[in-house]
N, C-alpha and C positions, 0 to 999 in steps of 0.2 A: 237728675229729675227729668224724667221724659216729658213732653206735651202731651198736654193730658184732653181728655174732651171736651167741647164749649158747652155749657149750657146756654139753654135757650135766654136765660137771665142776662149773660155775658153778652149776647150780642148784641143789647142796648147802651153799654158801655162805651164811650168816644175814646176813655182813655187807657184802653184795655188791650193790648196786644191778645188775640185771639189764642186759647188752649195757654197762655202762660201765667204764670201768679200775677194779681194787680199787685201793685204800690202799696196799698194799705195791708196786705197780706206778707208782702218782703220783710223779714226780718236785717237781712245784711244789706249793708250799704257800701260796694265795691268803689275805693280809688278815690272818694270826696273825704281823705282825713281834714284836712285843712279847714276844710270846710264847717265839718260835725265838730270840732274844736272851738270854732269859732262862735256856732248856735250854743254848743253846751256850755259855756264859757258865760256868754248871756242870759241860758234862759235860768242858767244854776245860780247865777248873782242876784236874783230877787227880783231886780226893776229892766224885764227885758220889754224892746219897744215895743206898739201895739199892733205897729204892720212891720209885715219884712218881704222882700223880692228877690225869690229866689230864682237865680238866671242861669240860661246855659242852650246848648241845643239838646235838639230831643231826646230822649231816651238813656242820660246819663245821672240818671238820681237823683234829678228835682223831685218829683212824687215822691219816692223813697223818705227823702231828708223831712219832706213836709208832712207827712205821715207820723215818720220817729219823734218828732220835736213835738206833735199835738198829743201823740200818746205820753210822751213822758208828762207833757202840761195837766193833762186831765189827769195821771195817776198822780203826781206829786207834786202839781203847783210849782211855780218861779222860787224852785227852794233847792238847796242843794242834798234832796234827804235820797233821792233815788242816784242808780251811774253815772259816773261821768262820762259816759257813754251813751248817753242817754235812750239808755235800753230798757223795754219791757220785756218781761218774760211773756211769749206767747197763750199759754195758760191763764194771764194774770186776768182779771174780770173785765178791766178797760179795753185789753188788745183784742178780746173777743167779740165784744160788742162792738169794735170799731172794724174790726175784719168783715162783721155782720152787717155793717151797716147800721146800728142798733142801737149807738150812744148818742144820748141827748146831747151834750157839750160838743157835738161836732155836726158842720156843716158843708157839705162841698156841692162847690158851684162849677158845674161844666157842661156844654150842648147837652142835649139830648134829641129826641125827636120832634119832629115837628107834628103837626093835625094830623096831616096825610100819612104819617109812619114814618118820614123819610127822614137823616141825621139832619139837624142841625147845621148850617153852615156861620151861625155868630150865637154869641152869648148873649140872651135877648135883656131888657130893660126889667121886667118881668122877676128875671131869675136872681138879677142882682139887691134889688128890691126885697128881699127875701133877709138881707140880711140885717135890718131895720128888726123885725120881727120878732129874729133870732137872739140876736143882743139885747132887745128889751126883756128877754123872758128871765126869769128866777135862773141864779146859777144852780146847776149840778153840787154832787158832794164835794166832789174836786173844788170848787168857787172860782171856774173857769171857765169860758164858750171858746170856742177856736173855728175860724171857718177859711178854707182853703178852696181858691179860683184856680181851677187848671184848665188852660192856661187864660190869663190875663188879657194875653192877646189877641182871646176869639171874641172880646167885649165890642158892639156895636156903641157908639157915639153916647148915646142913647144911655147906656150899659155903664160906665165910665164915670158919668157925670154923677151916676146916681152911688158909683163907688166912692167919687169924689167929696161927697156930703159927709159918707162914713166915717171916711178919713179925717176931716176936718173937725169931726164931734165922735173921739172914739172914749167906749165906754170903757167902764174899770175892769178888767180883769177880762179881757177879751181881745183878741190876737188875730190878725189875718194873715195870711200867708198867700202871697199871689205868686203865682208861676208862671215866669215867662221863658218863650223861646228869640223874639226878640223887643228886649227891651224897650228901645229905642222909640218904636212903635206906640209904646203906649203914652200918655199926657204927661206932659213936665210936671206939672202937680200932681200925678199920684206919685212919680216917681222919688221926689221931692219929700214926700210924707213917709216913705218906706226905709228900713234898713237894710242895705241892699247886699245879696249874698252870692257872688258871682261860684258857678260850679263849671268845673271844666273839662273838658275831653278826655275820654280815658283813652290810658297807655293800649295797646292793640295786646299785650301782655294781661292786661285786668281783664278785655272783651273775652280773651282764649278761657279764661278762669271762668267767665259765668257761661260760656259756649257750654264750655264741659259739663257743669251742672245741670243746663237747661238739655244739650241736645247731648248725654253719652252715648248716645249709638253712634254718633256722625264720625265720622275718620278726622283724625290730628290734623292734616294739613286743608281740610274743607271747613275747619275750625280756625286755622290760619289764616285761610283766603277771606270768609267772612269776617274777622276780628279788621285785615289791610281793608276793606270797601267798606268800612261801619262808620269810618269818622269818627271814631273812639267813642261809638253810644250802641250800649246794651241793646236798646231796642231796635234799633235798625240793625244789627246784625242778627235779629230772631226775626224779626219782618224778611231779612235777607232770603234767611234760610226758610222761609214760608214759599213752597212752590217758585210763581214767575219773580219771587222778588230779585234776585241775583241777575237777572237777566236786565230788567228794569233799572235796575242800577246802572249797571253796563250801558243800555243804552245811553240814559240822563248824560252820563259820562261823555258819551262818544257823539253825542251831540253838541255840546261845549266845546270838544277840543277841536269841533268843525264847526263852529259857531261861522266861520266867514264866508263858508260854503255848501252849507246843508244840501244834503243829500234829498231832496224833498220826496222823490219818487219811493225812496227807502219809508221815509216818516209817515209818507203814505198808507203803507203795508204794516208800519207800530202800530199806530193810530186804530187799525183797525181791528190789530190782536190785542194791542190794549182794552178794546171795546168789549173783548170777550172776558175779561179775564176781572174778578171782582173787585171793585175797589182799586182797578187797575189807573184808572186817570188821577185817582187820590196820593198813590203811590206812587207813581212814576211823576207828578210833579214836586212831591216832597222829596225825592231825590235829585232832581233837577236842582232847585232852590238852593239844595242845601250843599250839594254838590258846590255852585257857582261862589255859595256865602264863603265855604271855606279857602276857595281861591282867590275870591277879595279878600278875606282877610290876611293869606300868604300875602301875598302883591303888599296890601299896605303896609307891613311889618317891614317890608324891606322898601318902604316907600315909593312906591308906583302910585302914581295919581288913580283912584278905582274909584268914583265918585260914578261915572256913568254906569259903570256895570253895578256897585253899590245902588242906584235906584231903579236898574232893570229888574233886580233883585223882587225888589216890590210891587212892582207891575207884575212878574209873575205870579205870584204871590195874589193880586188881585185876580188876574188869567183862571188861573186853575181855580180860588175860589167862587166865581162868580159861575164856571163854567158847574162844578161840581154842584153850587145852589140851585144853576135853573136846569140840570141835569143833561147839557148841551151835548153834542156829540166829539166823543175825545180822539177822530180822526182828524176834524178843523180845530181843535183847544192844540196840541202837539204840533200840527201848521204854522197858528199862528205864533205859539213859544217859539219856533226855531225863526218866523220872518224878524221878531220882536232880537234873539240874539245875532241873528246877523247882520243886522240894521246899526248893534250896539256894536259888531266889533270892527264895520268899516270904519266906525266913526273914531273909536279908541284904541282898533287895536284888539290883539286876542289878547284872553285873559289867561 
């Protein structure tokens, strides 16, 4: 399956990797068996919970999974009358409509633009409010509503609390599905109210599998290289292979592994091709972050105290979001991320 062309519709989507299938459109779900074993298991037993929190980092089949489990609910209800696989035939009238955008029984809550045009930087109070509305209306034929937050964790304070109401008074026959990238972040009481469905990194062996579908023009071992820098997720290694992404990785990289002594005069000259380059400060901190998370979480498996780099973590995190909201200039945003990591590794040590 080559990449195909954006339309103009596509590029108001937050959670759409540009020219590739969205999530609702994916029929296969690579490398999360455990996982769809465990949803199908539930949702086919009759009495599955109302909410569930589906975790992981990006681009490894949360959408996908959240997707398959609402199409199976609306065609066949909490019954065990459709696969145990809990597959729709693409054809079938529900998969259409929900590829379309087009079915009432489903709801999805994620950024969009702001007044001015410009994305979204938080999931406003606004859009979660919405799901009040939604759940009070008459079921579908199915006798189902299902509404999916991607992700969870772009919820403003605000946002949260008014999910937190839902939760606390959830209706009959209606289902949430929140996705997050990191859990942790979000309120001990929503977390608390969900059933939580941890998914996890794919083998660099499953990334090669979907490379190949997505990009067969590409050469075998340029399909190799992105599957080793993808961190075992689908979507960063199709983000990779989008023009500057591979490089921007690299750097994110090579800025960590000199977190003690950044090269500032270098970061200088990023900074400013970053500048040019679309979506380049959004990108090149989501590799950074995510770069760093999986190295605390190396470190802590083998029990290295990562508690500081663990909340530098999120200072990033706040860094690139706040610079991307008031649309700051991404020569000082990459400045200040390298003073912020080498400030964390005199302190602790590299990571």
């Amino acid at each position: 399956m080559a990449k195909r062309k954006v339309s103009s519709d596509e590029e108001f989507e937050s959670d759409r990797i540009a020219g590739f299938p969205h999530p609702r459109e994916t029929e296969t779900l690579l490398g999360q068996d455990k996982a769809l074993m465990l949803a199908a298991h539930t949702l086919r037993g009759g009495r599955p919970p109302h909410a569930w929190l589906i975790t992981g980092p990006p681009g490894i089949g949360k959408a996908t999974l959240a997707y398959r489990m609402a199409r199976y609910l609306l065609r066949h209800g909490a019954t065990a009358d459709g696969p145990a696989d809990l597959s729709v035939p693409p054809d079938d009238t529900v998969a259409r409509q929900m590829s379309a955008r087009a079915h009432s029984g489903l709801l999805v809550l994620k950024r969009g633009l702001n007044k001015a045009g410009k994305p979204q930087t938080e999931l406003p109070v606004d859009e979660v409010r919405r799901l009040s509305g939604f759940f009070g209306m008459t079921s579908g034929a199915g006798g189902w509503r299902v509404a999916i937050i991607d992700p969870a964790d772009d919820m403003n304070d605000n946002a949260a609390n008014a999910l937190l109401k839902q939760l606390e008074e959830p209706p009959q026959n209606a289902m949430l599905l929140l996705l997050s990238h990191r859990p942790g972040r979000l309120l001990p009481t929503i977390r608390s109210r969900c059933r939580r469905l941890d998914l996890s990194p794919l083998p660099d062996a499953v990334v090669e599998r979907a490379l190949e579908k997505f990009l067969p023009d590409m050469a075998r071992d340029e399909r190799a290289a992105l599957a080793c820098l993808s961190g075992g997720s689908i979507g960063a290694a199709l983000t990779l292979a989008d023009g500057d992404g591979a490089m921007l990785a690299q750097e994110a990289d090579r800025l960590i592994e000199a977190a003690s002594d950044p090269d500032m005069v270098a970061l200088h000259g990023l900074g400013e091709k970053i500048g040019r380059i679309r979506d380049g400060l959004s990108l090149y901190g989501g590799f950074l972050i995510e770069a760093l998370i999986t190295r605390v979480r190396t470190k802590a498996h083998a029990g290295v105290n990562t508690e500081r780099w663990a909340m530098l973590a999120i200072r990033l995190e706040e860094l690139f979001a706040r610079s991307d909201g008031l649309n700051l200039e991404p020569r000082q945003t990459v400045l200040s991320a390298a003073r912020l990591l080498s400030g964390t590794a005199r302190r602790a040590g590299c990571i």
